[in-house]
Each structure stands twice: as C-alpha cells, then as structure tokens.
C-alpha positions, 0 to 999 in steps of 0.5 A: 934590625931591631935594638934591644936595651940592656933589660930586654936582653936579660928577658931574651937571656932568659927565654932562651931556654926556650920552656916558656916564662909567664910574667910573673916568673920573668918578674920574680927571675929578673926582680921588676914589678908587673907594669915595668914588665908589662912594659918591656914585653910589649916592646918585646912584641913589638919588635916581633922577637915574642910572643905567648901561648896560654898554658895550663898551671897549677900556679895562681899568680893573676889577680883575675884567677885569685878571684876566679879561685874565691868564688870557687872556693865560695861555692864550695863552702855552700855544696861541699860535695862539689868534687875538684872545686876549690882544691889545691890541684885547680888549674889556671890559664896563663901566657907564657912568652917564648922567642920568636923562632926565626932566622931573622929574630935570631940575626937580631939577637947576634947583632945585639950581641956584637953591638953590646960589648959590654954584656959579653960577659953575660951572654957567654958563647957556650950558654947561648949555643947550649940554649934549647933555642939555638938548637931549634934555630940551628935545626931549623935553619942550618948554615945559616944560623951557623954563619950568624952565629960566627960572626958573634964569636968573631967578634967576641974574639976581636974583641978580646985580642985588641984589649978593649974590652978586658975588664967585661970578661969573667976570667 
C-alpha cells in the first residue's frame, strides 16, 4: 500500500479527471515551481500510481520547444516561403501524467483517503465517484472497486457520527 502526503494528494485530486495534465499545467493548478513538481511526480511514478503519454499541443511551455520554435522562426526569416514554419498553429510534444487504472492503485487512493481525515473535506465523495476515473475503474473492475470505495464512505461516515473530526467538514 503506498502513503501519499498531502501535495501528492492535490496532484492525484487533479488527475482524476482523467484528461491528461502536463507539468507545467499541474505547476500553474497547484501554484509550485517546475523542480518541486519534478519532484513529486517522480515519487508519483515511483510509487507506480502515474505515468505519462506524449501528446501533441499547440501550448509551448518546455525550454527545449521555446528553442526548437526560434530556430524556426530563424529559418523563417531566411526563406519566408517556408509554409507551417514558424506559425502560431506549431505543435509541440509534451507528457501528460494520468493515474494508473488499476485496482490496486485505486485501493491506494481509498486507503489514503480513509487514513487522511484531515482532507476529507477536500476529497469530497460525489467529486471522486463523479471523476471520469472512477467511472473507468468502476467500469473496469465492478464490484470491486464498488467494495473499495464503500469502505471510503464508511469511514467518512464513522468519521462524522463520533464528531472527531467536525471542523474538517464544509457544512
């Protein structure tokens, strides 16, 4: 079973909706410079709950596309017959982090969420079963990622009949 901190959580919050996020969106979304996220989704990818895909933007936020793009645009300004060089409509290559989808990873998550009280509020139920992630899991695996999940929400429960936890709740 893995441990995630409270940061990591924000990023596995985020990809759950399952679209894909590069670094520097997760960067922008959660307001952290490029190394801190570097660094977080390494352990992320560690711990095997991500992994990337390259894809196709018209976005340039890497330093080795703003490079690839003046040279471009370099070429351009030599032979400006060049068609697509050098245009607003380029396109660029870039990773974008997803959650693993799998039942394990997904167990990982609910665990998280059952050990981390404090983020409940956060984490709210309807927002995580809504996530297109969930719906791929649930898809996936059925009953069991209905099982995981309502231990999640026995918990959450538990949680908020013995008042431990009160002030963690948006009311």
């Amino acid at each position: 079973m893995a441990n995630f901190n409270k940061t990591e959580l924000k990023i596995i919050r985020i990809l759950l909706d399952n679209e894909g996020h590069a670094n520097w969106d997760l960067e922008e979304l959660l307001d952290m410079s490029p190394p801190n996220m570097s660094r977080y989704l390494k352990k992320l990818e560690g711990k095997k709950v991500i992994s990337w895909k390259s894809r196709l933007t018209t976005r340039d936020h890497s330093r080795k596309n703003k490079q690839i793009k003046k040279s471009r645009l370099a070429i351009f300004e030599i032979y400006p017959s060049a068609i697509g060089i050098g245009n607003d409509q380029s396109r660029y290559s870039e990773h974008a982090w997803y959650l693993e989808p799998t039942i394990e990873v997904f167990n990982d998550i609910v665990n998280a969420l059952i050990d981390n009280k404090s983020i409940f509020s956060r984490f709210k139920i309807d927002f995580i079963k809504k996530s297109s992630y969930f719906k791929l899991i649930a898809e996936k695996y059925g009953d069991k990622s209905t099982i995981s999940f309502k231990k999640f929400e026995d918990a959450l429960t538990e949680d908020f009949l013995s008042n431990k936890n009160r002030d963690i709740w948006d009311y």
